[in-house]
N, CA, C and O of each residue as an XYZ file, in Angstrom:
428
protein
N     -11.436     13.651     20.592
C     -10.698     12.820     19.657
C     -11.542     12.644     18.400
O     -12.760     12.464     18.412
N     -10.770     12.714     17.311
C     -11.715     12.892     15.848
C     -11.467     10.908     15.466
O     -10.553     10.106     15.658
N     -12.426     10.864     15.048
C     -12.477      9.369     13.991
C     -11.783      9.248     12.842
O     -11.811      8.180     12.231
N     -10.934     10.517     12.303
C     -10.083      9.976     11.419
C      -9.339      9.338     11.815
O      -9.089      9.131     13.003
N      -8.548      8.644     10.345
C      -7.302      7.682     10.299
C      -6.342      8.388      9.898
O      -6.400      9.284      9.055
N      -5.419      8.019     10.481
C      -3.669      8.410     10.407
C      -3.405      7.409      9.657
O      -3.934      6.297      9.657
N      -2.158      8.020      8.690
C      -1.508      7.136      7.857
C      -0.747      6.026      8.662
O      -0.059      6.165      9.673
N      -1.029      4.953      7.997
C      -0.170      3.896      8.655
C       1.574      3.797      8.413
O       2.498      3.675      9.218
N       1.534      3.919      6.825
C       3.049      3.465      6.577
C       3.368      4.008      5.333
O       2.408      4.151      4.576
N       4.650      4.406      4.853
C       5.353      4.383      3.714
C       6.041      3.480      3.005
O       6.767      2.625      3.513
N       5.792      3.666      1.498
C       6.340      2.405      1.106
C       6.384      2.606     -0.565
O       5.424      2.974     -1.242
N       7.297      2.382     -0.907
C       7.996      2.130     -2.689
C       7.115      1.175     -3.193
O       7.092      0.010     -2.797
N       6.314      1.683     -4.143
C       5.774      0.650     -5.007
C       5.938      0.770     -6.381
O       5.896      1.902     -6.863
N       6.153     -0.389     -7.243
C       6.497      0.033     -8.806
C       4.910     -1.079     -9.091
O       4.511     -1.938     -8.303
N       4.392     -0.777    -10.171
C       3.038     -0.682    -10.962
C       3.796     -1.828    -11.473
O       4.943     -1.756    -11.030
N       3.621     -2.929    -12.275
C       3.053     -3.815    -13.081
C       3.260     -3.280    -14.898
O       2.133     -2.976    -15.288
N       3.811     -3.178    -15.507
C       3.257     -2.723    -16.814
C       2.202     -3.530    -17.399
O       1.920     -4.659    -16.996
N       1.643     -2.951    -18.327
C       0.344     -3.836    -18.706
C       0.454     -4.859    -19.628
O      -0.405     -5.689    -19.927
N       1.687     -4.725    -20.098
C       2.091     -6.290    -20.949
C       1.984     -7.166    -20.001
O       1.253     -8.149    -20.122
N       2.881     -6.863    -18.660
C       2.425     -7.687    -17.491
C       1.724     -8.528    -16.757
O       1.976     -9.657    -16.336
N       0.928     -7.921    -16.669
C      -0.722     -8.021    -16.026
C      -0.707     -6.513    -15.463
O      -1.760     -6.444    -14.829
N      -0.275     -5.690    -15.400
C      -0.990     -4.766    -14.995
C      -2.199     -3.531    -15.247
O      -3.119     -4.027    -15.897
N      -2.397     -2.409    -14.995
C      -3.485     -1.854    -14.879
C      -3.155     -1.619    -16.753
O      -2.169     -2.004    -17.381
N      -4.112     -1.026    -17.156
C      -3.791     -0.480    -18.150
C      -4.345      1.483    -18.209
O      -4.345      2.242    -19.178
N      -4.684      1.706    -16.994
C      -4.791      3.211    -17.294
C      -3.784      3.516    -16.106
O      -3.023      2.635    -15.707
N      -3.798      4.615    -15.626
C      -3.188      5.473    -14.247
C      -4.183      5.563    -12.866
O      -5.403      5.399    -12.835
N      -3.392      5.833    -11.887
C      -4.134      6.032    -10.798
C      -3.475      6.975    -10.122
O      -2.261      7.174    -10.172
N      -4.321      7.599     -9.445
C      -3.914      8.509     -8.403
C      -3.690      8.937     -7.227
O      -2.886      8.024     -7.041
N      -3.657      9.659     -5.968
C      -3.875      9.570     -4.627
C      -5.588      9.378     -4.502
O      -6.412     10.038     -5.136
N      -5.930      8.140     -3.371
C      -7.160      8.518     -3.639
C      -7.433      6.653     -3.594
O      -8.243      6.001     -2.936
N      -6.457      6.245     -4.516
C      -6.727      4.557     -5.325
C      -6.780      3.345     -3.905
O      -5.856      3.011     -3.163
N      -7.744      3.044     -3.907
C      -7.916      2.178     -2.974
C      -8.125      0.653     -3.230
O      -9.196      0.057     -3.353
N      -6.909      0.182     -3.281
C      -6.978     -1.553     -3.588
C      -6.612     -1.964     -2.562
O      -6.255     -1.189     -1.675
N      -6.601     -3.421     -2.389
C      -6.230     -4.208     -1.595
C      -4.399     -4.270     -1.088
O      -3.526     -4.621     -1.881
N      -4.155     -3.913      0.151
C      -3.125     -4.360      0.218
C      -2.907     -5.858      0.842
O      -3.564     -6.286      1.791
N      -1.864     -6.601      0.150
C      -1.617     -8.302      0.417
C      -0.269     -8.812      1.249
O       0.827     -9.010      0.724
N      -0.623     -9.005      2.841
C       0.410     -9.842      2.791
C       0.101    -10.924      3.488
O      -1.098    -10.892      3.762
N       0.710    -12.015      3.966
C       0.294    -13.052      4.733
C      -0.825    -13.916      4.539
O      -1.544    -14.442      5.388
N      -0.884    -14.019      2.654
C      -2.139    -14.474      2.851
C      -3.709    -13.676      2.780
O      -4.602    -14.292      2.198
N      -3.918    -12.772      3.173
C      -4.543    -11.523      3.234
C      -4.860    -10.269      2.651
O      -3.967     -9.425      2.581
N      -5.810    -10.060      2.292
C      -6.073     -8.475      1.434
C      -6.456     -7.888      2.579
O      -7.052     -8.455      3.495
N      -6.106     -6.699      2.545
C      -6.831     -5.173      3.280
C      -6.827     -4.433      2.616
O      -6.031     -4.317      1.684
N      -7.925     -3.536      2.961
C      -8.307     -2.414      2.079
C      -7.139     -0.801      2.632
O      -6.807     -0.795      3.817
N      -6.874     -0.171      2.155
C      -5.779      0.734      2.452
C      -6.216      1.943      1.167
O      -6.435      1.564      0.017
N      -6.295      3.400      1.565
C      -5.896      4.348      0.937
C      -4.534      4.930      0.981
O      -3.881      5.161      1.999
N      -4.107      5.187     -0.533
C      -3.010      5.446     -1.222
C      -3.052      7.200     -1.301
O      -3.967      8.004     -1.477
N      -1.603      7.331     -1.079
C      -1.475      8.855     -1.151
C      -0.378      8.961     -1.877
O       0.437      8.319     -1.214
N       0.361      9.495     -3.140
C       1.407      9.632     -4.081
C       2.187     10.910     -3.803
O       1.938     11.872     -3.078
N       3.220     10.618     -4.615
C       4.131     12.125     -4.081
C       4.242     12.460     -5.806
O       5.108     13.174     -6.312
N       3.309     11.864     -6.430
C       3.070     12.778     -7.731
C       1.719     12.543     -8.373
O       1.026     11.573     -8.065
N       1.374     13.401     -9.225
C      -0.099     13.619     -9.697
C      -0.537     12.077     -9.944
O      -1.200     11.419     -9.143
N       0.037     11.537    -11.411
C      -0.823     10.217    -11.417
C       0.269      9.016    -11.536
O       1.313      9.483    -11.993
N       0.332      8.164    -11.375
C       0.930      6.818    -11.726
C       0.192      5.963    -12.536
O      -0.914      5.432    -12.438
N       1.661      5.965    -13.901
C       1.155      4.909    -14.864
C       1.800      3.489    -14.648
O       2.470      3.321    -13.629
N       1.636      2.432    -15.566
C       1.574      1.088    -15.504
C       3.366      1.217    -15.693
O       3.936      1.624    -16.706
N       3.988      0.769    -14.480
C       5.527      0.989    -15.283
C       6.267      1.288    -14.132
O       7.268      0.678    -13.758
N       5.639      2.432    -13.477
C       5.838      3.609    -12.561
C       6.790      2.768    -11.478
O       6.693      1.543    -11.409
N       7.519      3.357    -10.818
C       7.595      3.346     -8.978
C       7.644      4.505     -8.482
O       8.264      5.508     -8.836
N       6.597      4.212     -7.205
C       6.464      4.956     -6.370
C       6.579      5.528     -5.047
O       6.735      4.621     -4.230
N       6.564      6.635     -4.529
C       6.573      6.504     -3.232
C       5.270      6.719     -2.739
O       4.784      7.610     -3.436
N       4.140      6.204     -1.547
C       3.410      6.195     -1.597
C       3.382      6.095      0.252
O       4.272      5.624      0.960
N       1.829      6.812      0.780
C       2.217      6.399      1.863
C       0.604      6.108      1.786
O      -0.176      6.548      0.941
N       0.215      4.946      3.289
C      -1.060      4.042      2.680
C      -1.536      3.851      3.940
O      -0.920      3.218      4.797
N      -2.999      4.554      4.163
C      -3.805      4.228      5.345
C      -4.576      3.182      5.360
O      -5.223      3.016      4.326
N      -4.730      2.374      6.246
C      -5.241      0.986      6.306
C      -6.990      1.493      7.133
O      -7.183      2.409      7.933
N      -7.777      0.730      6.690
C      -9.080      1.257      7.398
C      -9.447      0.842      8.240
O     -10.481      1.292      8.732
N      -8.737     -0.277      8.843
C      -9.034     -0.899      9.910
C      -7.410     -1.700     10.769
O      -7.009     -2.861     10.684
N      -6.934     -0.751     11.387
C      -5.655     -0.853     11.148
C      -5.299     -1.511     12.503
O      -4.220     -2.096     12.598
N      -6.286     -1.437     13.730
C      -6.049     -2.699     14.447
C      -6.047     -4.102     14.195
O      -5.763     -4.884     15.102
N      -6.408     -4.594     12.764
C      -6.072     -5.386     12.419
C      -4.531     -6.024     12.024
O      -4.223     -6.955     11.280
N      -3.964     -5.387     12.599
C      -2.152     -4.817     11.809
C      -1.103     -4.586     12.895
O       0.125     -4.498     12.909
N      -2.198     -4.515     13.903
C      -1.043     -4.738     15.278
C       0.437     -5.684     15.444
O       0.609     -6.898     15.336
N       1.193     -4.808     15.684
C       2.470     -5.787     15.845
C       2.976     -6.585     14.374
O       3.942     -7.342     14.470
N       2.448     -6.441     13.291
C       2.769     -7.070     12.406
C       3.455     -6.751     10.991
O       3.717     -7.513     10.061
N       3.655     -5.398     11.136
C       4.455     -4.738      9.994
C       5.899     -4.348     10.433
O       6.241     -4.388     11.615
N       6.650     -4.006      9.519
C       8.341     -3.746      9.533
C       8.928     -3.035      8.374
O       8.528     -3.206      7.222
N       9.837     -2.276      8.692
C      10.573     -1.748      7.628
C      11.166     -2.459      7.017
O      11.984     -3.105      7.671
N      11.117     -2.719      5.640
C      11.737     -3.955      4.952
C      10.615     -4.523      4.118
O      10.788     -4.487      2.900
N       9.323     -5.121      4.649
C       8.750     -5.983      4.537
C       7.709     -5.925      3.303
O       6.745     -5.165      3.206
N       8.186     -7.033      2.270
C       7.023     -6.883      1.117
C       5.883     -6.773      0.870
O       5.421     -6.432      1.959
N       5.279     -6.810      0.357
C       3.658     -7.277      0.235
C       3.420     -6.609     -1.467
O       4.111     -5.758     -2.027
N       2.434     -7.197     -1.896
C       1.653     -6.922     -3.024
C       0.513     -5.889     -3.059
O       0.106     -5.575     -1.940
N      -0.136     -5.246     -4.187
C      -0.942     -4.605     -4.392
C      -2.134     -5.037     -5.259
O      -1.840     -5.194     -6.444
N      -3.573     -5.290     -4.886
C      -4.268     -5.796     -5.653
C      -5.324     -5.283     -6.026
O      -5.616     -4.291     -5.359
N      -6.294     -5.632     -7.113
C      -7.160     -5.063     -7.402
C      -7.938     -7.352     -7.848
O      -7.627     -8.164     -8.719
N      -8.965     -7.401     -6.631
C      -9.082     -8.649     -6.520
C      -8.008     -9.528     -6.527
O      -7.104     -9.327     -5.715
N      -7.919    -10.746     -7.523
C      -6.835    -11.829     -7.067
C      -5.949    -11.044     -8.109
O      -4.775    -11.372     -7.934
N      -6.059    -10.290     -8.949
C      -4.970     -9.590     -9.664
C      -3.880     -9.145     -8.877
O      -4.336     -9.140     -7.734
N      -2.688     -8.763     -8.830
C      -1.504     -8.368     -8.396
C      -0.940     -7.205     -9.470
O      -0.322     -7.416    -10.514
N      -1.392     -5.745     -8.824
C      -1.340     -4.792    -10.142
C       0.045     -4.095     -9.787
O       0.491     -3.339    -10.650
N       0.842     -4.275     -8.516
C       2.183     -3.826     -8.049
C       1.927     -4.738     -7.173
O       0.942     -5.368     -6.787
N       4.102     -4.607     -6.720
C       4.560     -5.105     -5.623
C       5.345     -4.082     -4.902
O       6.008     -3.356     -5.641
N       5.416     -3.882     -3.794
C       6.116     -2.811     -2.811
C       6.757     -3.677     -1.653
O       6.797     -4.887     -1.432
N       7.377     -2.245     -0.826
C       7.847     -3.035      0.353
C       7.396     -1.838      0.927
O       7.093     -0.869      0.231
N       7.294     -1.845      2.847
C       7.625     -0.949      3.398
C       8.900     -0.069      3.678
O      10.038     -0.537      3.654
N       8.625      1.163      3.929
C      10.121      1.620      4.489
C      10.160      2.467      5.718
O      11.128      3.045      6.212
N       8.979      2.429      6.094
C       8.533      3.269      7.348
C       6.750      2.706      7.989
O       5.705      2.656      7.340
N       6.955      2.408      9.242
C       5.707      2.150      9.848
C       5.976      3.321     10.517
O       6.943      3.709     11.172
N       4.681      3.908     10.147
C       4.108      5.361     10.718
C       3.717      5.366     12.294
O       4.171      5.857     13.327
N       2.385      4.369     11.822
C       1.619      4.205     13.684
C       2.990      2.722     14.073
O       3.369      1.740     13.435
N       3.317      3.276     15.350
C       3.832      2.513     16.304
C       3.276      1.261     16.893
O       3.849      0.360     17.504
N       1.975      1.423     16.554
C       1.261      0.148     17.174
C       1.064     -0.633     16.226
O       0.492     -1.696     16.465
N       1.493     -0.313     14.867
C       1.256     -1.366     13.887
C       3.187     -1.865     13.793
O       3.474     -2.745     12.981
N       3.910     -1.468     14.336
C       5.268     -2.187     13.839
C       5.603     -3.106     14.988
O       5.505     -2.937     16.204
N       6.150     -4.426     14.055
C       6.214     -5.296     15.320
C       7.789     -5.448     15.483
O       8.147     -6.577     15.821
N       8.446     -4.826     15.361
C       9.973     -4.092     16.051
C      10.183     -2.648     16.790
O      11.255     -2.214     17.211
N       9.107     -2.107     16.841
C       9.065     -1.249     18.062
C       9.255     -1.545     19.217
O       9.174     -0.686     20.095
């Protein structure tokens, strides 16, 4: 058994424009901010279904969590959460697919 991580989940996120508060450059697969829900940041890598995302954007994105037993039973298709870079909020998304089974708590 290898120590990589499997993607956890898919999920639509639209960026913030920077009049907003949001980023003011682009990001790419790769961008690792905080994902927020419940109160909570986790750290999660981002994977895009296009080269870069600017401030504006929505996306589809699918997002590995690094410690993803932390996440047991507690995600859902549907379910919002924010995107952060510290207490900033640089997007908001929802899920639309829990990948690992052991992280959806309607399985």
């Amino acid at each position: 058994m290898s120590g990589e991580l499997q993607p956890s989940l898919e999920a639509e996120l639209t960026f913030l424009a920077t009049e907003d508060g949001g980023r003011s450059t682009p990001v790419k697969s790769g961008y690792r901010p905080q994902f927020y829900y419940a109160g909570n940041d986790w750290d999660a890598a981002h994977t895009y279904d296009v080269d870069r995302v600017y401030p504006g954007d929505t996306v589809l994105a699918t997002l590995t969590f690094f410690q993803p037993q932390n996440h047991v039973d507690q995600l859902y298709s549907g379910m919002p959460f924010a995107i952060r870079e510290g207490a900033r909020t640089v997007a908001n998304g929802h899920i639309l697919n829990v990948l690992d089974p052991t992280l959806d708590r309607d399985a």
